[in-house]
N, C-alpha and C positions, 0 to 999 in steps of 0.2 A: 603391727606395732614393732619397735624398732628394740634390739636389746642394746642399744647403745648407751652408753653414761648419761645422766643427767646432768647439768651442770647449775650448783645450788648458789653459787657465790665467783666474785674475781676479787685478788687482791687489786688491792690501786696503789700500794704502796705503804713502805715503813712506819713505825708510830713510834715513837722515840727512841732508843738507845739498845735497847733490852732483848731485839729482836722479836716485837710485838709487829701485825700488819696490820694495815683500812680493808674494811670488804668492802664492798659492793652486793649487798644483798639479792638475792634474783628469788622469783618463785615464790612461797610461803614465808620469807624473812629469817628473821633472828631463832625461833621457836622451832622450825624445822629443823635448821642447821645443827641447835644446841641437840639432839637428837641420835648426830652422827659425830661417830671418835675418831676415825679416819676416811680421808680422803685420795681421790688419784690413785686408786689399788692399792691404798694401804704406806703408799710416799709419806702423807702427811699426818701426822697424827695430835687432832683436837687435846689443848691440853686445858684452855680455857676461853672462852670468849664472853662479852658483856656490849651492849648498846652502843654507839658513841653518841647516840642522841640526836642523830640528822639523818638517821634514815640507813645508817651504813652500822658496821662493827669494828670491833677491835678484838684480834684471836691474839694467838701463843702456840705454834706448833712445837711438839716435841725436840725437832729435826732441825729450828731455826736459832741460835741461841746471840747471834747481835744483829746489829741493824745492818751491815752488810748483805748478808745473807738474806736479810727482811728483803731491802732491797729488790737482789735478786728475781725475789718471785712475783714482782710485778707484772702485771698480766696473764698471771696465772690463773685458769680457773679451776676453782673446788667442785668435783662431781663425783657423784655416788652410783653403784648399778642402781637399776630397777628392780632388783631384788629385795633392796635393801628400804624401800619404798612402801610405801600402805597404798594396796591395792586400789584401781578407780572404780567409782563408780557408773552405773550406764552413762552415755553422755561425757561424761570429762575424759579431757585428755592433757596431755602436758606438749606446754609450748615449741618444745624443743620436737615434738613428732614432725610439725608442720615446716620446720626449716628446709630448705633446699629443698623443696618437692615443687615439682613442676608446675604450671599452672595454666591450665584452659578457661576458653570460655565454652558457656552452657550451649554456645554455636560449636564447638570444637576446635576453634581456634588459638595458638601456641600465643601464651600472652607473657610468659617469664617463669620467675624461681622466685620463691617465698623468701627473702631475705633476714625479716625481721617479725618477731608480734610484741607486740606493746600494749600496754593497759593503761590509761592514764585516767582512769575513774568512771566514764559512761561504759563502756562495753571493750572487748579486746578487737584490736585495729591487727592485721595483717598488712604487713610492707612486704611489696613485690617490684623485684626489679627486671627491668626488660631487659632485651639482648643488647639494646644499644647503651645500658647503665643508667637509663634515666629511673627512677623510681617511684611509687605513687602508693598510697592507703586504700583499704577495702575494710569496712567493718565488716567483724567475725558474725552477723547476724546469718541466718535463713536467707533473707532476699539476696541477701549480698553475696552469698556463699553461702549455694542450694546443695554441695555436699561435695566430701572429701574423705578422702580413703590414706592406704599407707603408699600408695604410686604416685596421685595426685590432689591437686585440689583446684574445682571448677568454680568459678564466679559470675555472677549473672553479666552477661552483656551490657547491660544497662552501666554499670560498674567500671569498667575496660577506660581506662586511662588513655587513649591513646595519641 
């Protein structure tokens, strides 16, 4: 397991005048996030946040006080240690273990680097992208991907994009 930051949110940009930002929610949403008072080692400090009702938020950091500055921190992402985290349980892990990690197939064969995992309502889909940049989906299921560790992650042949 990696002690590396989580990353719970990105801004996408300013919300009117005030130096209010948009999130871009990631992870367990709105209810996670409100959880945590700062963010980025302690850079950013939660003063208030609320829904904007499409799936994103709208914060107020301590540190940000007009919308220049809001500005600013577009493309930034909000992340917490894993310390700061409620422990997993057997089985789960967090999306962000599986980034960059190399990827074979269940032959031994060098198939790419985990680029992306996505969810979009049937099961979580892994994006891998090959050496040459092209890229392709692998459901995060058993058949599809018979196991993975914190070095790598293998995918059944059947699977292999190529």
């Amino acid at each position: 397991m990696s002690d590396k930051p989580l990353t719970l949110a990105a801004v996408t940009g300013a919300h009117g005048v005030a130096g209010e930002v948009r999130l871009k929610l990631l992870g367990e949403g709105l209810d996670a996030l409100k959880s945590h008072k700062s963010f980025n080692d302690g850079s950013l400090t939660l003063v208030k946040i609320r829904s904007d009702n499409k799936g994103g938020a709208i914060a107020r950091f301590a540190e940000v006080s007009d919308r220049t500055m809001a500005e600013q921190l577009r493309g930034t992402a909000l992340s917490v240690s894993r310390e700061e985290l409620p422990g997993l349980e057997e089985g789960e892990f967090y999306f962000s273990d599986l980034l960059d990690l190399p990827v074979v197939t269940d032959t031994g064969e060098d198939v790419g680097r985990v680029c992306a995992v996505e969810n979009f309502g049937a099961t979580d889909i892994v994006e891998i992208e090959k050496p040459d940049g092209k890229k392709f989906m692998v459901p995060l299921t058993e058949q599809a991907v018979p196991k993975w560790d914190a070095s790598r992650l293998v995918i059944s042949e059947a699977f292999w994009d190529r």
